[in-house]
Every structure is written in structure tokens, then in C-alpha cells.
GUSEVEX-568099 format. One line per field, with one value per residue (C-alpha): residue in three letters; chain; x, y, z. Coordinates in steps of 0.1 Angstrom, whole numbers, plus 5000, padded with zeros to 4 digits. Example, Ala and Ser with C-alpha at 12.3 -4.5 7.8 and 13.67 -1.06 7.14 Angstrom:
# GUSEVEX-568099
rest	(Ala,Ser) $
kette	(A,A) $
px	(5123,5137) $
py	(4955,4989) $
pz	(5078,5071) $
***
This chain:
# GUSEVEX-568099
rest	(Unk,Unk,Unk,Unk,Unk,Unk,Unk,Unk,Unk,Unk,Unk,Unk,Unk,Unk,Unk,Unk,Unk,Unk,Unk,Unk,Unk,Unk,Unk,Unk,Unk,Unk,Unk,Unk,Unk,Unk,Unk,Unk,Unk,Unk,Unk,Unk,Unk,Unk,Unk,Unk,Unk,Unk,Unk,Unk,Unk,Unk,Unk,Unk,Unk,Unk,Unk,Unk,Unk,Unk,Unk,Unk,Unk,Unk,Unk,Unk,Unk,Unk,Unk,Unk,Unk,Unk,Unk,Unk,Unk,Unk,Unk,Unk,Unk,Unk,Unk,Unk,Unk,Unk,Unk,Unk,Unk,Unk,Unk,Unk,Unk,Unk,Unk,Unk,Unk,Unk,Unk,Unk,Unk,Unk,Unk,Unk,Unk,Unk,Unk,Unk,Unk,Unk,Unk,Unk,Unk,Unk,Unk,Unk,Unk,Unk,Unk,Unk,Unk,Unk,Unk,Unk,Unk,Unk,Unk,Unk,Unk,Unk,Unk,Unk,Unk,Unk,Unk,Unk,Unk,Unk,Unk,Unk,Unk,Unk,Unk,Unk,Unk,Unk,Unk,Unk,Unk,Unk,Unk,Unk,Unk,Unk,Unk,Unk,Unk,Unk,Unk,Unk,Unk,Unk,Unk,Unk,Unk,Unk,Unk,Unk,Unk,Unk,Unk,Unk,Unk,Unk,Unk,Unk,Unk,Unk,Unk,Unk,Unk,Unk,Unk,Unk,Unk,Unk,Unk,Unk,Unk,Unk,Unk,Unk,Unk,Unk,Unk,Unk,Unk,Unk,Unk,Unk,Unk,Unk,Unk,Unk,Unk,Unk,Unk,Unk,Unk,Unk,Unk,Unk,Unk,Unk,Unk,Unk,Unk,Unk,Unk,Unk,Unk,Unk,Unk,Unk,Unk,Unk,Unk,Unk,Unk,Unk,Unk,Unk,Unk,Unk,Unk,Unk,Unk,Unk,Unk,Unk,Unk,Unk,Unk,Unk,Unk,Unk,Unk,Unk,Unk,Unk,Unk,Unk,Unk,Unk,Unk,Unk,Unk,Unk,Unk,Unk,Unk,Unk,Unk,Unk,Unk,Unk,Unk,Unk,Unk,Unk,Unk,Unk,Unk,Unk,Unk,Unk,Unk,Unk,Unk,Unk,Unk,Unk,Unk,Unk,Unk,Unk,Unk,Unk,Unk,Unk,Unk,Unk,Unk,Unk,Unk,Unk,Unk,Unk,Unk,Unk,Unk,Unk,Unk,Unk,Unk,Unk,Unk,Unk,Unk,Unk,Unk,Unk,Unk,Unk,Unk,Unk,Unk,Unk,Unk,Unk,Unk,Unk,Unk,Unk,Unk,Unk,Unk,Unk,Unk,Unk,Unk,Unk,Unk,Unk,Unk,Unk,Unk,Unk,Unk,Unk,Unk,Unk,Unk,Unk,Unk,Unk,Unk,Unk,Unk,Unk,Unk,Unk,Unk,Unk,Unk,Unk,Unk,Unk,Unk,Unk,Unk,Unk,Unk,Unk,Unk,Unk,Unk,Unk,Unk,Unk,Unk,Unk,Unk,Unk,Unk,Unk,Unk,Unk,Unk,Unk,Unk,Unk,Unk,Unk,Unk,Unk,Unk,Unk,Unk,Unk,Unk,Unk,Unk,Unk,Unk,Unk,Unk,Unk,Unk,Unk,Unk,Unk,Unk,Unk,Unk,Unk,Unk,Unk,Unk,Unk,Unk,Unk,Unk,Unk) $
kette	(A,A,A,A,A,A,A,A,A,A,A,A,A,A,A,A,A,A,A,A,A,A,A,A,A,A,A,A,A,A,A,A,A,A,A,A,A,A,A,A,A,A,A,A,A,A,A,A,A,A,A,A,A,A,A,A,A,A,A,A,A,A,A,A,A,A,A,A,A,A,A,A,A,A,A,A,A,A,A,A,A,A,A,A,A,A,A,A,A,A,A,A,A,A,A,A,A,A,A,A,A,A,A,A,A,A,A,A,A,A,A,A,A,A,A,A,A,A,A,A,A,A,A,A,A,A,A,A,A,A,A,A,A,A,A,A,A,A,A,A,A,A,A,A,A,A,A,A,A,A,A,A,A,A,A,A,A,A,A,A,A,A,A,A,A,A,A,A,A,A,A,A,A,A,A,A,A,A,A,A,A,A,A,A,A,A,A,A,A,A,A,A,A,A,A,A,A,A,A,A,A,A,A,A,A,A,A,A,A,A,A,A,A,A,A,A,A,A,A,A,A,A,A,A,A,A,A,A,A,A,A,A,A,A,A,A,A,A,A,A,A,A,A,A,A,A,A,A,A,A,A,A,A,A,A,A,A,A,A,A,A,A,A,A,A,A,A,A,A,A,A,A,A,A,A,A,A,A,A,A,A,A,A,A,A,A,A,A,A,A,A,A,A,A,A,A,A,A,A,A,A,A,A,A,A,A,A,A,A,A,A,A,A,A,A,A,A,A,A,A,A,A,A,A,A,A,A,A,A,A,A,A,A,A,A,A,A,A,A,A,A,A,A,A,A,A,A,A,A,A,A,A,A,A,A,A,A,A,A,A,A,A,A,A,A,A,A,A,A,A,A,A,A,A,A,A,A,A,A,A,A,A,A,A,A,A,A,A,A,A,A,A,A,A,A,A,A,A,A,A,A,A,A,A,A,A) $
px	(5000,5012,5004,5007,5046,5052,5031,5052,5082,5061,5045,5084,5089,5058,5070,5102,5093,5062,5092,5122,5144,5144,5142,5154,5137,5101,5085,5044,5035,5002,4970,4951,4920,4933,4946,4910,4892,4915,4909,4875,4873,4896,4872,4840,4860,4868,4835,4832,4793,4786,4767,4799,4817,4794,4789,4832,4833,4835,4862,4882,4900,4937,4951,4983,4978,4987,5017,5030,5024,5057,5074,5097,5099,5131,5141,5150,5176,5151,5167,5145,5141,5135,5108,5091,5089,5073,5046,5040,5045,5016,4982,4987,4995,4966,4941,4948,4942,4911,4900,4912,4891,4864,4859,4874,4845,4851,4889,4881,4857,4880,4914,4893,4883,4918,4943,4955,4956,4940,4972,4984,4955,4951,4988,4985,4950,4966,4993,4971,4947,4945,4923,4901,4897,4918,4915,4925,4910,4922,4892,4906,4898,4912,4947,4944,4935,4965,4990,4978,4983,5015,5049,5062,5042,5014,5010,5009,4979,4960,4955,4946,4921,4904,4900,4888,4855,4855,4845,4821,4806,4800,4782,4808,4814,4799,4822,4815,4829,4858,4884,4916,4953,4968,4983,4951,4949,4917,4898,4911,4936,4945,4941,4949,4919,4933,4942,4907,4895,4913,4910,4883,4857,4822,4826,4791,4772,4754,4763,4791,4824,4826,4865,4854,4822,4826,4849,4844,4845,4879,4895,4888,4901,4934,4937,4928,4954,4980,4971,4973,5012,5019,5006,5011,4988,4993,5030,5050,5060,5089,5107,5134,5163,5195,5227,5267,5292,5312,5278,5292,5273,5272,5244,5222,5203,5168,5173,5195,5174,5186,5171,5160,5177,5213,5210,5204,5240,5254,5246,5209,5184,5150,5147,5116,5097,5114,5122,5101,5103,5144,5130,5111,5129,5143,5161,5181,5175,5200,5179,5203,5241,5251,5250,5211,5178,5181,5150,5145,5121,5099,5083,5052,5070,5076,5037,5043,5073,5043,5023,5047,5086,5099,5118,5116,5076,5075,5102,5079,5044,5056,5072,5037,5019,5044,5035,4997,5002,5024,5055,5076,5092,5122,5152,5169,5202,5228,5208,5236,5260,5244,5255,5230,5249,5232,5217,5251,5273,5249,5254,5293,5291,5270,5292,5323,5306,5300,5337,5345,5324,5299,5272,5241,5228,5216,5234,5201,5207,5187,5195,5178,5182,5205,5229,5227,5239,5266,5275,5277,5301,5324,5325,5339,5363,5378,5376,5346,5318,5294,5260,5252,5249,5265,5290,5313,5341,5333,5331,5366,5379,5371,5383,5419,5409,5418,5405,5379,5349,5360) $
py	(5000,5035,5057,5096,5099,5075,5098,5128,5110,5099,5131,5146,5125,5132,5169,5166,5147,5168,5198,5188,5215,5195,5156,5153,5123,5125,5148,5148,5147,5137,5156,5150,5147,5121,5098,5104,5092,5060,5054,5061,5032,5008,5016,5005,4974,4966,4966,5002,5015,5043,5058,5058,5075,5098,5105,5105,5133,5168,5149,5134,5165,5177,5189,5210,5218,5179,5180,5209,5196,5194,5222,5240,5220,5204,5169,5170,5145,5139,5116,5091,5109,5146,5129,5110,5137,5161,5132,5114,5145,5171,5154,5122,5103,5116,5119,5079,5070,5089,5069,5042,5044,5055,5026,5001,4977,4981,4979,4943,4930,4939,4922,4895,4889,4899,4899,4933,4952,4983,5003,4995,5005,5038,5042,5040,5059,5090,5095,5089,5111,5125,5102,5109,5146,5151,5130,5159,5179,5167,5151,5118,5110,5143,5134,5100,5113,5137,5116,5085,5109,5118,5108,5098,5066,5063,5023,5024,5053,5043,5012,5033,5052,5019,5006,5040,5038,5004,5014,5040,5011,4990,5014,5016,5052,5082,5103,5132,5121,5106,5139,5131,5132,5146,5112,5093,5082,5086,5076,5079,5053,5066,5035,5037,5029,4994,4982,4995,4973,4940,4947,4965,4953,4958,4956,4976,4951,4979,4964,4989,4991,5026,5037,5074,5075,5048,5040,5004,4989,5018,5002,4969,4971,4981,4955,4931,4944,4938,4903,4905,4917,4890,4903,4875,4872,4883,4887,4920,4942,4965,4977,4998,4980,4992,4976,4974,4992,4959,4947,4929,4956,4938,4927,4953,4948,4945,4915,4895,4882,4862,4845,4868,4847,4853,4890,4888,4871,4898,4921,4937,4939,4956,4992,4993,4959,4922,4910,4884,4848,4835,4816,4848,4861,4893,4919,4951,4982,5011,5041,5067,5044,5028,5063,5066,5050,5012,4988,4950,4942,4909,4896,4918,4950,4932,4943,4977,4982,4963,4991,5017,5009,5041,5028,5062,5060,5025,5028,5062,5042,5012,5034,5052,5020,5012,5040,5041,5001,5021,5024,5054,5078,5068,5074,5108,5106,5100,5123,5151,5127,5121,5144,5135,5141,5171,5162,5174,5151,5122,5125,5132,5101,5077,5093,5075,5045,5042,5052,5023,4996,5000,5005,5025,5032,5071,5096,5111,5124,5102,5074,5044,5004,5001,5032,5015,4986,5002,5020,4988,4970,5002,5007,4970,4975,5011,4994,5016,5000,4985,5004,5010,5048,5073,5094,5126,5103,5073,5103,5115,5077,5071,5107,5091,5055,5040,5006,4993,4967,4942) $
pz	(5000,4990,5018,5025,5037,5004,4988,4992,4972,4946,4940,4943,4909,4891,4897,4890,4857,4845,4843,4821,4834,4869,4858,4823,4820,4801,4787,4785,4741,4735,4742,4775,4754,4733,4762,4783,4752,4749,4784,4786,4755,4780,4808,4790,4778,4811,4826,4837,4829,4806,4841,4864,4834,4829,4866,4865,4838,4857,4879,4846,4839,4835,4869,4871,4905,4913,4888,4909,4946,4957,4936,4950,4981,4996,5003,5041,5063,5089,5114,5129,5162,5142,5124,5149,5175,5150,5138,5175,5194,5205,5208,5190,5221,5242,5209,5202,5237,5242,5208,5220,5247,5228,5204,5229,5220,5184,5187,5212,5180,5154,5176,5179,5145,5130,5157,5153,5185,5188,5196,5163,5141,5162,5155,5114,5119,5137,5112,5081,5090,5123,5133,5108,5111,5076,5045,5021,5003,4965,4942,4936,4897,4887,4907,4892,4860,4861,4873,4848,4819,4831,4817,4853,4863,4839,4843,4882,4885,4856,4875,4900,4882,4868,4901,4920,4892,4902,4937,4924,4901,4928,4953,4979,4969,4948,4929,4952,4980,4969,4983,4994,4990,4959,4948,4950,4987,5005,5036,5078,5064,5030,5008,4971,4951,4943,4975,4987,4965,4980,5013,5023,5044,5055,5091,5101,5079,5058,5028,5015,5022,5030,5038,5046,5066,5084,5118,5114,5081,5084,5113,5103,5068,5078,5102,5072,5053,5081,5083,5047,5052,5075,5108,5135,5167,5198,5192,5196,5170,5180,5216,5223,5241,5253,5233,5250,5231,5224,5200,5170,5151,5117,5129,5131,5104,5092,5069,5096,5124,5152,5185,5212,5236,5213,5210,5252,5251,5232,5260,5247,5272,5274,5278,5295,5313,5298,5266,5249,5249,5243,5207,5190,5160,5161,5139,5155,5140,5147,5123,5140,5144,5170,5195,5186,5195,5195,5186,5181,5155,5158,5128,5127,5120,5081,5083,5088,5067,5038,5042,5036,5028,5040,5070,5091,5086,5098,5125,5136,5135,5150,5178,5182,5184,5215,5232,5231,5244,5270,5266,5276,5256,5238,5249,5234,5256,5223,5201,5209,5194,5160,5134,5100,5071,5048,5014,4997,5015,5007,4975,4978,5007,4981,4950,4967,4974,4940,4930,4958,4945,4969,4948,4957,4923,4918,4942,4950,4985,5000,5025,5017,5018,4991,5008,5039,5031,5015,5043,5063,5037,5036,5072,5074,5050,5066,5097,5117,5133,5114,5121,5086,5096,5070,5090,5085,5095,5069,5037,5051,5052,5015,5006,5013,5000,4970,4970,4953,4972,4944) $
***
């Protein structure tokens, strides 16, 4: 599932594609009138009714407004902790436990039915959508109409837009209502259209499936979808833990998972109350270094990282979710001691990677899987520890390097 913070780089591309000067990589050719009609002809083909297009038409429009979303706008280095304060902080806490509290016999149905505690839904709901009190205000056929005519990622939205009049067509929504983000997401969980369409439920058993009006088939839909991504029941998802400064720190790392019981002989222990049971996997994540905020994931946060990939969203949601079960804050003692490298020297950092053999693809600034396992490898091989954490001190190391990874 695509969701809002996703969102925001995607729309970033389509932006950065609709004007040449900035991507260099498509340009837009044909008319927007000539690409509607050849859709409108797929549509029928496909099963869409002459009534749902017609009833689509106002909406079916060109939009420069969504081309433009994110002109103008920077890329930030948001470290884990500047991130996650700014989302979780304020109200969200208290607002999520009020609803929790609120809907508590919903949320007890719903766990029982799905085995998705309530924590975690209220976690993804507040940072969706506030909880429901903002969806957005973008009509969603004329951003999916845009953004399927556009150069950028036609194939991906104009799925999209088939399956949003596919929801229309079967009468769990009216084009009216459907208002929400710019890149197609709507409801208090921000589903794209196609994904509403797998995993959507009708949880209030009125017959529709209704992702914007109503609490429970919302709730319950997103808990579907996390079982969907693997969710496991009545298992934990994430927990800060303390780690020794002797950690073999090769491996911290999302894609190695180890015993709980052998990351307790390696010196990790809980934070806050006890660690699970000795046999549960678990992987440690590190998404400031080694001087930052330490977490083990157990297998259900694969579920959150499904529903959206950016690992400082899912690291952030996962940690909110811990603190409406009641955890405590995390802890912001090494924060002083984390310097985030700027966007300039990420791309000079993943420019010498590359040079090194340590290949990270694009040098686009941004720190992602592929850079941090980059990081990791060249950190080994100047002999710092592994944390997988881009540092001032690792872009100085290869400065003066010559090898080559191979």
C-alpha cells in the first residue's frame, strides 16, 4: 500500500518529471483529450458502465495543481528521532488513547476477529489522517487522472484510476465524496483505490464498504490488510532495548534476524519491562548508528514496513503503536552525538561509494536500503563499526581511500 509519507516522494517524481528542466527524464506529448478518450474506451472494455463515466466526467480533467504539489519543496535529512517527535508528538498520544478508549469495544471485535491490536491501528489511523479529522482535500479522479496521463508513472495510477471507478461502480462510493490526497489516497487510512478494493471490508454490515464515513468497516480494513502483510497474533512488533558498546554491530540489520535469547548474550536487554520469549525472532534496527535510539524488531513490523517501505515512517508508526500500548518515551540521551549528514554530503558520501564499488545506484541524496547497506560493507572494509549509519568520518575515510569493494 502506497500511503501519505510514500506519497510525498512519489508526488516529488511526478514533479520533478512533468518539468524537464528539473528531471530530464520524460517529457508529456500527446494531448490529455486524446489519452481520456483512449481510456474512457479501456474503461468500458473493462466493465466500467457508461453511468459511472458519465457520473466521473467533471472529475476526469487535467490537473496542474497535482503535477505541481511538491514544487519547490526540499528533500530533508530527517533523522529518525526529528521525524518522529514532530509526527507522535503534540496530541497524538493523548488523541489515540482517548480513541482508544472510545471505540474500545470496536477495537476488542475487530482484535478478535483479525488479531491486530487496537494500539496498532490507532497508530497508522493518527498518522494517516489525524484520526480521521483530515482526509484531504484533492478530488481523487482528477489526481488519478492527472498523474495516469502523466509521463512519470502512467501504468501504476492508471491502475489506479480503473480501480477508483471500480468502487464507484459498485456502490461503495459516489464520485462526490471521493476527496483526498493529491496522489490518489483517500479515507482515515488513506488507501489507494486498488488496495481498497482487495482489502476493504464491511465491518458495520450495511452492505458497503465505505472507507470514509465509516469508523468500522475503516478500522477493520486496515487490520485486514496487516494480516494481509503477514501480521502474527498476539506477538510484539517492536521495543526499544538498550545495546553494550562491544555489540558485534554487523548485525544490526533488518534483513538478519537472530534468537531473542542470542542478541540477550550479546549484551541487549529491554529498555523498558522484559524482553520476549528467548526463541522469537528478532532483527536490530539502529535508524540513527550505533549512538542513537536502538529497537528490536519481531516479525510483525515486516507488516508495517508492507504498508509503507519508507523505514523512518514505519520505524515512527511502529514506535507510536508502542506508546499508546504504554511504553515510555524513547530514549533521546545520544541524540547530541548524531550528526546527519546534509543532502550534499549524501550524494558526495553515496558518490564515493559508487567510486568504491559500493554501489548505491543514483546519488540522490537520499538514505535508503540500498545506501545503507553500502554504508555497512564500507564501514567493514575502513575498519569503523558497522551500524550501517552514514557518517562525516566514513566520507573523510574514502576521501583518502583508493580501494575498490572488488
Amino acid at each position: 500500500m502506497q500511503k501519505t509519507f510514500f506519497a510525498f516522494a512519489v508526488g516529488l517524481l511526478c514533479v520533478l518529471a512533468a518539468d524537464p528542466a528539473l528531471a530530464g527524464r520524460c517529457r508529456n506529448t500527446g494531448s490529455f483529450e486524446t489519452w481520456l478518450a483512449r481510456f474512457k474506451s479501456d474503461a468500458l472494455a473493462q466493465g466500467i458502465s457508461p453511468q459511472v463515466l458519465a457520473a466521473a466526467a467533471p472529475d476526469l480533467v487535467f490537473d496542474p495543481a497535482v503535477i505541481r504539489r511538491d514544487q519547490g519543496q526540499a528533500v530533508f535529512q530527517q533523522t529518525f528521532l526529528q521525524f518522529s517527535d514532530r509526527m507522535v508528538g503534540g496530541h497524538r498520544i493523548p488523541n489515540g488513547l482517548q480513541k482508544m478508549k472510545q471505540h474500545a469495544a470496536l477495537f476488542a471485535r475487530i482484535e478478535q476477529a483479525y488479531g491486530v491490536p487496537a494500539p496498532v491501528l490507532t497508530a497508522f489511523w493518527g498518522l494517516e489522517s489525524d484520526f480521521g479529522a483530515n482526509f484531504g482535500h484533492y478530488r481523487i479522479l482528477r489526481a488519478l487522472a492527472t498523474l495516469a496521463y502523466d509521463c512519470r508513472r502512467p501504468d501504476f495510477f492508471r491502475q489506479q484510476l480503473l480501480d477508483a471507478l471500480r468502487i464507484i461502480e459498485r456502490g461503495d462510493q459516489r464520485v462526490e465524496d471521493m476527496v483526498g490526497d493529491w496522489a490518489g489516497e483517500f479515507g482515515g487510512m488513506q488507501f489507494t483505490a486498488s488496495d481498497y478494493l482487495k482489502y476493504a471490508v464491511d465491518f458495520d454490515g450495511d452492505g458497503r464498504r465505505d472507507l470514509i464515513g465509516s469508523i468500522p468497516d475503516t478500522l477493520a480494513s486496515a487490520a485486514n490488510f496487516l494480516v494481509n502483510l503477514g501480521w502474527r497474533r498476539g506477538e510484539p512488533w517492536l521495543q526499544e532495548v538498550r545495546v553494550p558498546a562491544n555489540l558485534p554491530w554487523e548485525e544490526a540489520d533488518l534483513n538478519i534476524q537472530h534468537p531473542v535469547s542470542q542478541w540477550e548474550r550479546w549484551g541487549v536487554s529491554a529498555a523498558y519491562g522484559t524482553l520476549p520469549r528467548g526463541d522469537l525472532p528478532a532483527s536490530l534496527i539502529l535508524p540513527m548508528g550505533r549512538l542513537g535510539p536502538a529497537f528490536l524488531a519481531y516479525p510483525n513490523f515486516k507488516a508495517f514496513l508492507g504498508w509503507n517501505s519508507a523505514m523512518v515512517y514505519s520505524t515512527t508508526v511502529a514506535y507510536f503503536a508502542t506508546r499508546l500500548a504504554g511504553a515510555p518515551a524513547v530514549n533521546h540521551a545520544g541524540a547530541e552525538l548524531v550528526h546527519p549528514l546534509s543532502t550534499q554530503q549524501m550524494i558526495e558520501l553515496q558518490t564515493l561509494l559508487n567510486r568504491h564499488g559500493f554501489s548505491v545506484g543514483e546519488a540522490d541524496g537520499k538514505l535508503g536500503s540500498a545506501t545503507r547497506e553500502a554504508v555497512k560493507k564500507a564501514q567493514i572494509k575502513v575498519g569503523l563499526p558497522a551500524d550501517s549509519y552514514p557518517t562525516a568520518e566514513l566520507v573523510e575515510r574514502l576521501r583518502q581511500s583508493r580501494f575498490r569493494s572488488d
